[in-house]
LOMAR-699840 format. One record per residue (C-alpha): residue number from 1; residue in one letter; x, y, z. Coordinates in steps of 0.02 Angstrom, whole numbers, plus 50000, padded with zeros to 5 digits. Layout:
! residues N
{node NUM, "A", {X, Y, Z}};
...
***
This chain:
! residues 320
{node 1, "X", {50602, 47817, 48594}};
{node 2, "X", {50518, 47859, 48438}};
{node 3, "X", {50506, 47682, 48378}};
{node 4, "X", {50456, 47613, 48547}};
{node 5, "X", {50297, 47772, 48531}};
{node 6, "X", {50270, 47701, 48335}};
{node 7, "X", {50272, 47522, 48376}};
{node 8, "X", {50130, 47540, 48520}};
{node 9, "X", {50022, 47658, 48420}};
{node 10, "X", {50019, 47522, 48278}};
{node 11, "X", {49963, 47402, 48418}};
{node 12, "X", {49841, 47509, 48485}};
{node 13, "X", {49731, 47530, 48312}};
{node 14, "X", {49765, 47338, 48270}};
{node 15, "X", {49677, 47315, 48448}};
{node 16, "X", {49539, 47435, 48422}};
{node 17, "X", {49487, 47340, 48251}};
{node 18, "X", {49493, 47178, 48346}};
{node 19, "X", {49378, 47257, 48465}};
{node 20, "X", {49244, 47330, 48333}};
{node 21, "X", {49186, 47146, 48297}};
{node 22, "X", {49173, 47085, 48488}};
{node 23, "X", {49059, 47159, 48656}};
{node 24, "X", {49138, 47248, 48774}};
{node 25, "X", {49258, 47156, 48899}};
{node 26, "X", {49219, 47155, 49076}};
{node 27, "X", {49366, 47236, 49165}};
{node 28, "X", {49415, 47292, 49329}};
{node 29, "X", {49469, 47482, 49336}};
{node 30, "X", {49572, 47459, 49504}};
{node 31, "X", {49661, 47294, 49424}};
{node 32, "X", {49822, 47275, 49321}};
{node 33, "X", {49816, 47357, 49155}};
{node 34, "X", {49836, 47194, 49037}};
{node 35, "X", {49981, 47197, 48927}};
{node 36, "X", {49892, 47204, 48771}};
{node 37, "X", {49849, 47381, 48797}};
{node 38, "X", {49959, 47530, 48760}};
{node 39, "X", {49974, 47658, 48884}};
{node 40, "X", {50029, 47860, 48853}};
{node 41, "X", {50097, 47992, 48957}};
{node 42, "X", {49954, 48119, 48988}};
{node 43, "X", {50074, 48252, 48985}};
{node 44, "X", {50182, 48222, 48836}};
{node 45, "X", {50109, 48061, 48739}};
{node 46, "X", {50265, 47971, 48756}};
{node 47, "X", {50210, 47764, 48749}};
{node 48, "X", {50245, 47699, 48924}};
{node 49, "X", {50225, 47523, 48880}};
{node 50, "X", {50331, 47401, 48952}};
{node 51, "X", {50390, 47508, 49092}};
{node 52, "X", {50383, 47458, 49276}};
{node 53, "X", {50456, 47634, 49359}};
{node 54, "X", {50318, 47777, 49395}};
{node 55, "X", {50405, 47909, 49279}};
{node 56, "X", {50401, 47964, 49100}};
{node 57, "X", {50559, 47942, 49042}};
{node 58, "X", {50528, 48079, 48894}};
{node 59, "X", {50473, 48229, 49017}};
{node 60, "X", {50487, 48162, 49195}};
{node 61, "X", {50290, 48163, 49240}};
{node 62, "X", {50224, 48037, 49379}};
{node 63, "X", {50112, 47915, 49305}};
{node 64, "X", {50027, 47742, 49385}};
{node 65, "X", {50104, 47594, 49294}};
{node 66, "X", {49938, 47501, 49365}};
{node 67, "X", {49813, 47606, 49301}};
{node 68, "X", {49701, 47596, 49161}};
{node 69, "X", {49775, 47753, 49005}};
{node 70, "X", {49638, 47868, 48955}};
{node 71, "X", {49528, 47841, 48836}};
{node 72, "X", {49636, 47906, 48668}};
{node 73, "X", {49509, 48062, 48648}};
{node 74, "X", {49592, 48199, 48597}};
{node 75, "X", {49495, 48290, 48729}};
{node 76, "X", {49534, 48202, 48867}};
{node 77, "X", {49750, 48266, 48825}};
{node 78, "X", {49695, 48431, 48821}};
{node 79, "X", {49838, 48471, 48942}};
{node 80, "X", {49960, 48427, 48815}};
{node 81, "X", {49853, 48449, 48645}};
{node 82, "X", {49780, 48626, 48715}};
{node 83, "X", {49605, 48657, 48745}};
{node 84, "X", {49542, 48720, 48567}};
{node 85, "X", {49652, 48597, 48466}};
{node 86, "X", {49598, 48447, 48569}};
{node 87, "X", {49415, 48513, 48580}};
{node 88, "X", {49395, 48534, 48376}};
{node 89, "X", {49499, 48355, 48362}};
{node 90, "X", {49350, 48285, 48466}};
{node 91, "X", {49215, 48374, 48376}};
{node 92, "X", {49293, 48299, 48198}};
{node 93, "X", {49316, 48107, 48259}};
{node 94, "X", {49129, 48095, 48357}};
{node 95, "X", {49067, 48167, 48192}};
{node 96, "X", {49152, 48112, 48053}};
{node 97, "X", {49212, 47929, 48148}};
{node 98, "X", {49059, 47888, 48268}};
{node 99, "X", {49088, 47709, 48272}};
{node 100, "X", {49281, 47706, 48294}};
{node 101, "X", {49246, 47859, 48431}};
{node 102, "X", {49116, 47745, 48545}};
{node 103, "X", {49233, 47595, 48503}};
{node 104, "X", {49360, 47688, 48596}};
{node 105, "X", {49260, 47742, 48744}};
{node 106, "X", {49200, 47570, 48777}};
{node 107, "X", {49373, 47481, 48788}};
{node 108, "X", {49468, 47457, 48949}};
{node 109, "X", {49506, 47641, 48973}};
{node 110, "X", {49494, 47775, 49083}};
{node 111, "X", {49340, 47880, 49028}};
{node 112, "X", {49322, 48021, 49148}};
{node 113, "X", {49130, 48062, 49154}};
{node 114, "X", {49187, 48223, 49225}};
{node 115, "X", {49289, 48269, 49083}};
{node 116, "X", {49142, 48208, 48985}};
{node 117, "X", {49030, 48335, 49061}};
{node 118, "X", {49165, 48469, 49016}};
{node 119, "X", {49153, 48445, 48845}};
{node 120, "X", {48976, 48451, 48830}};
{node 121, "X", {48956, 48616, 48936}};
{node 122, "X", {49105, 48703, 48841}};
{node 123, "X", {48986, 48667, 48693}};
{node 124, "X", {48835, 48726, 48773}};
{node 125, "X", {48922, 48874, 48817}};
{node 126, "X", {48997, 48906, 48655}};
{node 127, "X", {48827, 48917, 48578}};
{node 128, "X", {48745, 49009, 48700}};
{node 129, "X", {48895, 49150, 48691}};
{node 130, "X", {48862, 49151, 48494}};
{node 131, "X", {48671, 49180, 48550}};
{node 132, "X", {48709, 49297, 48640}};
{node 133, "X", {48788, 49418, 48513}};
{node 134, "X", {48658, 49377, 48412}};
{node 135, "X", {48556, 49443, 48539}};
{node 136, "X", {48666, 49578, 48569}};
{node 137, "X", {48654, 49612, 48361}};
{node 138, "X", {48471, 49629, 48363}};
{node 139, "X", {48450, 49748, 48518}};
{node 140, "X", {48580, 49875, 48441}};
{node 141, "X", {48506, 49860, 48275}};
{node 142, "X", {48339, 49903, 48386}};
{node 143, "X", {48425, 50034, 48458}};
{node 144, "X", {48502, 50111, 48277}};
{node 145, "X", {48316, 50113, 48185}};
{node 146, "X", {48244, 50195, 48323}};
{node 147, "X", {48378, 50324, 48324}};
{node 148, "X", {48374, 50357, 48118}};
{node 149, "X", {48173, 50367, 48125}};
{node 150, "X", {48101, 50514, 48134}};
{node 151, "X", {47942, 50463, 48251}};
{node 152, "X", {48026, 50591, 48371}};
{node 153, "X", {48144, 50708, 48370}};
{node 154, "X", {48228, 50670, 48518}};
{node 155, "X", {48269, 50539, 48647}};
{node 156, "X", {48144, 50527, 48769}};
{node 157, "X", {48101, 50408, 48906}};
{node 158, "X", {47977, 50286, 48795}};
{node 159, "X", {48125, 50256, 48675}};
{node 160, "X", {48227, 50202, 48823}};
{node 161, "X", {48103, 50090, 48878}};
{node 162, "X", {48068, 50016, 48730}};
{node 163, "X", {48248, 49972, 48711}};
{node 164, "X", {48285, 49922, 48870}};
{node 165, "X", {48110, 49813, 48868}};
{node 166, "X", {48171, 49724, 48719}};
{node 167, "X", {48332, 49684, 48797}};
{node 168, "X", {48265, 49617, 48937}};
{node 169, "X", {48162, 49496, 48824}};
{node 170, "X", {48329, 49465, 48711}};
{node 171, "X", {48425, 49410, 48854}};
{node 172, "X", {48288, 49314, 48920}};
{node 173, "X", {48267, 49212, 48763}};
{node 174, "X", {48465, 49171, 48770}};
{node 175, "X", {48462, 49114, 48953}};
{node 176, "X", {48289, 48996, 48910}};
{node 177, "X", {48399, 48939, 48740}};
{node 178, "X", {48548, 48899, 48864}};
{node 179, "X", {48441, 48805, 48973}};
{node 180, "X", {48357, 48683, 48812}};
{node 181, "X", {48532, 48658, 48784}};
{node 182, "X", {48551, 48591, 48955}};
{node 183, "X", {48415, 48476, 48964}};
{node 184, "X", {48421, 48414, 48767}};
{node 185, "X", {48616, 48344, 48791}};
{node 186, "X", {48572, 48283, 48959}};
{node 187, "X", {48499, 48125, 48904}};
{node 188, "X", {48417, 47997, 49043}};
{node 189, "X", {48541, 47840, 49109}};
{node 190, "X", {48390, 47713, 49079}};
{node 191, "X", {48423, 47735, 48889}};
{node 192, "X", {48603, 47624, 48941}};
{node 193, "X", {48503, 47474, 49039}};
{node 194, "X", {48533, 47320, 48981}};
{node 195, "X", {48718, 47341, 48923}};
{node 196, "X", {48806, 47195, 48925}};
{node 197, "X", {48977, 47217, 49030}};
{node 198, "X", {48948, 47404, 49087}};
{node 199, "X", {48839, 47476, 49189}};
{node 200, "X", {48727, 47634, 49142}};
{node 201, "X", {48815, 47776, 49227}};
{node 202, "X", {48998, 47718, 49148}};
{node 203, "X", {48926, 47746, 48995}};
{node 204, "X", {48852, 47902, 49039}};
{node 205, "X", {49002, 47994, 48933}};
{node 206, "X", {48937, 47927, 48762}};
{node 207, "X", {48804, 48039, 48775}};
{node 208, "X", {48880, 48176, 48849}};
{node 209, "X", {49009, 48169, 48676}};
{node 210, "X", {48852, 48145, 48557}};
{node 211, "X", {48839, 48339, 48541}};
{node 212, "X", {48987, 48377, 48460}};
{node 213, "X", {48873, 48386, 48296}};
{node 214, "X", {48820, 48559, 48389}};
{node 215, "X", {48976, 48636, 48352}};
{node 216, "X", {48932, 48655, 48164}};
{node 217, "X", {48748, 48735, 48197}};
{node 218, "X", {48833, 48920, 48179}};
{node 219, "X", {48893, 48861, 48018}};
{node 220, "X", {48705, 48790, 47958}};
{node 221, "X", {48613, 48951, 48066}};
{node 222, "X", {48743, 49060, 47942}};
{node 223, "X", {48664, 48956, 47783}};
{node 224, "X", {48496, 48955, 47823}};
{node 225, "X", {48493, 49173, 47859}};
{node 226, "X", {48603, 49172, 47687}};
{node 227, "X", {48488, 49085, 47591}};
{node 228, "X", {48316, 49175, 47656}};
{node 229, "X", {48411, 49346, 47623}};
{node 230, "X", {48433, 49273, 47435}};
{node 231, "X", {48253, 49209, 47442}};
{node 232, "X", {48187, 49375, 47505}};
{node 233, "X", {48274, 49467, 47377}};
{node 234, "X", {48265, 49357, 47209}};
{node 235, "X", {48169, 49345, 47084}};
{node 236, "X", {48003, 49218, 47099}};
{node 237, "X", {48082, 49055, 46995}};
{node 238, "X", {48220, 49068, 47130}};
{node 239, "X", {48136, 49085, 47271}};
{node 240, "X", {48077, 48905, 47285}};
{node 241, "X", {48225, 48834, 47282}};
{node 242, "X", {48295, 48965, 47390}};
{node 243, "X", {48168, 48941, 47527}};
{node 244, "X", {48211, 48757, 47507}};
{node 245, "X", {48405, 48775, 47525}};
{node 246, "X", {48353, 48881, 47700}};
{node 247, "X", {48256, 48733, 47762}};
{node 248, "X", {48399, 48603, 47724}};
{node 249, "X", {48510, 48706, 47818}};
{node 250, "X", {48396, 48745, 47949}};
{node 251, "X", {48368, 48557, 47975}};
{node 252, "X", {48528, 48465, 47943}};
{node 253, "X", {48600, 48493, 48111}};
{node 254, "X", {48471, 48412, 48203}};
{node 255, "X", {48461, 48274, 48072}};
{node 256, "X", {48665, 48246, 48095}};
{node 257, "X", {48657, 48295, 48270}};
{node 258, "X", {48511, 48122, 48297}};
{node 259, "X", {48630, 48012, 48170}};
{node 260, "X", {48803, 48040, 48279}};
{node 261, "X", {48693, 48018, 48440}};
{node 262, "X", {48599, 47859, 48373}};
{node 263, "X", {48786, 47767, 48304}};
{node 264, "X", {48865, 47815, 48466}};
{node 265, "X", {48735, 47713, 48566}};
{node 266, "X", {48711, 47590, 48451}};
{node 267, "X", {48892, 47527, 48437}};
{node 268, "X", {48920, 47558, 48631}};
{node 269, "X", {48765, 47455, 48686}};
{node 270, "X", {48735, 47336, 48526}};
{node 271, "X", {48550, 47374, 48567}};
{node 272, "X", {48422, 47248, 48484}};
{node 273, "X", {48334, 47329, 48318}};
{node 274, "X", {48158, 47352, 48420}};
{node 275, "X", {48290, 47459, 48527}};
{node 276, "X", {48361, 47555, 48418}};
{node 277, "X", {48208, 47606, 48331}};
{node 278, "X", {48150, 47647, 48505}};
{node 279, "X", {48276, 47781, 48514}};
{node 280, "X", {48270, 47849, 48356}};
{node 281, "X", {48080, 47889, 48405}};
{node 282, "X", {48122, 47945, 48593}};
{node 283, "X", {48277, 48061, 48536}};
{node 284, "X", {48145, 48190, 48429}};
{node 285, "X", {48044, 48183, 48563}};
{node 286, "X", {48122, 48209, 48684}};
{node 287, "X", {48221, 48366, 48613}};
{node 288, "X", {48026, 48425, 48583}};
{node 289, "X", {47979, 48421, 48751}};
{node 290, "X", {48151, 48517, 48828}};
{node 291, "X", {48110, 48648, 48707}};
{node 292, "X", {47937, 48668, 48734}};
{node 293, "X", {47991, 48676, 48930}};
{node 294, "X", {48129, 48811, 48880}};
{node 295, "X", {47971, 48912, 48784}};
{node 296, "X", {47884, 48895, 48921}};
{node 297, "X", {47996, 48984, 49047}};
{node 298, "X", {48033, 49114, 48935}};
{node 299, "X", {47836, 49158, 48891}};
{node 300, "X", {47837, 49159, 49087}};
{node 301, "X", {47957, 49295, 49072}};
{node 302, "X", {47863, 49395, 48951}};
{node 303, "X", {47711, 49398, 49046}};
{node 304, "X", {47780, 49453, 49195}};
{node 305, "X", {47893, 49594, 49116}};
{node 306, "X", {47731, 49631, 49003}};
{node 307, "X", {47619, 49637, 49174}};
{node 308, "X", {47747, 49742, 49269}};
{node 309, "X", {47736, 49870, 49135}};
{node 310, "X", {47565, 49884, 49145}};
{node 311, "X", {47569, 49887, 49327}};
{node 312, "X", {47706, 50044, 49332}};
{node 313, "X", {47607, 50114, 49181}};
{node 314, "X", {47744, 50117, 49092}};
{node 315, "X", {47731, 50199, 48903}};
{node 316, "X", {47823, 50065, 48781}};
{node 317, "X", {47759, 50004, 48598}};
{node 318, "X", {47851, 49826, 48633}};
{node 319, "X", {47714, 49773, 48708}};
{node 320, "X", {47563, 49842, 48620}};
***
């Protein structure tokens, strides 16, 4: 059993290099999956190839022998992988293999846009959770000054408002953070028109994987406060070069995160050069425009928690 698992694995990578030189084929999802192509048991990964009954003979599951196998995307086994291990196995190969990763999506496989969608929201949330202990972070530091100062002796109802106010404003600027995380990822179908074999919406899930670069931005957010603590606090040859390490860090994921997303669509479409460039102009943009949207609605926020404190005559220094 373990030779017969082997054996197709070896033909499934010599197939994917064949593939990386050629367009996508035209296939029919509802037709016979063509012998050349392996197929694995969702559940346990055992290679059914070859076999004409409807069970895996390594754990028993019921499978379709006429159905096109998933896509072999770590995420899309998370069943058997587990959720975390297939999610950070799907962050590493969109990253680190972009080319091999769209390669895969765009061979006569399953996809699952839906699944797609999964992964992109589970990293959406992700950073939005880590927001929001930042957010959390900054309100109870808030909360601990005001407490050690001595402006008053006691608690009184300004210093509760003045917390709470900020809070408000904290959480606010998560949820408007969550929501330029929504529209940045969500990128427009027209950007597929023109493929040659598939049409826009079955490639949909390219785009939806092109934000696995966002699972590192904790880890360049982390480098960028490190190095503007060091700049803040060294002496003045340093702090050049310290402010300079901050902005590296500050813009690498963005720069990585518009490299994955451009290779992803550029070896699932095999755009023309005028296209590509095209892209590489709209992505920026684009991302521009969702956040200056998100900014928007939260400013909208502001004034309206700023006007119904004026309004209840409320006594805060937040807003002074």
């Amino acid at each position: 059993m373990r030779g017969a698992g082997i054996k197709a694995g070896e033909s499934g990578l010599k197939m994917t290099s064949d593939v990386s030189s050629q367009t996508a084929p035209q296939f029919d999802p509802a037709g016979e999956v063509p012998d050349e192509y392996d197929v694995f048991c969702e559940a346990c990964g055992y290679s059914l190839a070859g076999l004409s009954n409807d069970r895996c003979p390594e754990c028993g599951a019921v499978f379709e022998p006429k159905q096109l196998p998933f896509a072999r995307i770590p995420w899309l086994h998370r069943k058997r992988l587990g959720k975390v291990n297939a999610y950070l196995r799907t962050v590493l190969m969109a990253c680190f293999t972009p080319g091999r990763f769209a390669r895969e999506l765009c061979r006569p496989v399953r996809v699952s846009a839906a699944d797609a969608r999964k992964f992109r929201l589970a990293t959406i949330w992700m950073l939005t959770a880590i927001a929001g202990l930042a957010a959390v972070a900054v309100i109870a530091e808030f909360a601990y000054g005001v407490y050690r100062s001595r402006r008053l002796v006691t608690f009184t109802t300004p210093v509760y408002f003045d917390v709470f106010f900020l809070a408000l404003s904290a959480l606010a600027a998560v949820a408007a953070f969550h929501v330029f995380l929504r529209l940045a990822t969500d990128m427009p179908l027209f950007i597929w028109k023109g493929h040659p074999s598939l049409k826009p919406i079955e490639l949909s899930p390219v785009h939806q994987y092109a934000c696995a670069p966002m699972a590192f931005a904790p880890l360049f957010v982390g480098l960028c406060v490190f190095f503007v603590i060091l700049a803040d606090g060294s002496v003045l040859e340093w702090r050049a070069a310290y402010w300079g390490l901050a902005l590296l860090s500050a813009v690498a994921a963005p720069i990585w995160l518009w490299g994955v997303a451009l290779d992803l669509m550029s070896v699932s479409s095999r755009p023309s050069q005028q296209r590509i460039l095209l892209m590489a102009v709209y992505l920026p943009l684009h991302w521009i425009i969702m956040f200056a949207m998100s900014y928007m609605l939260w400013m909208v926020f502001i004034v309206c928690e700023q006007s119904a404190v004026r309004l209840l005559h409320i006594k805060t220094t937040i807003f002074r």
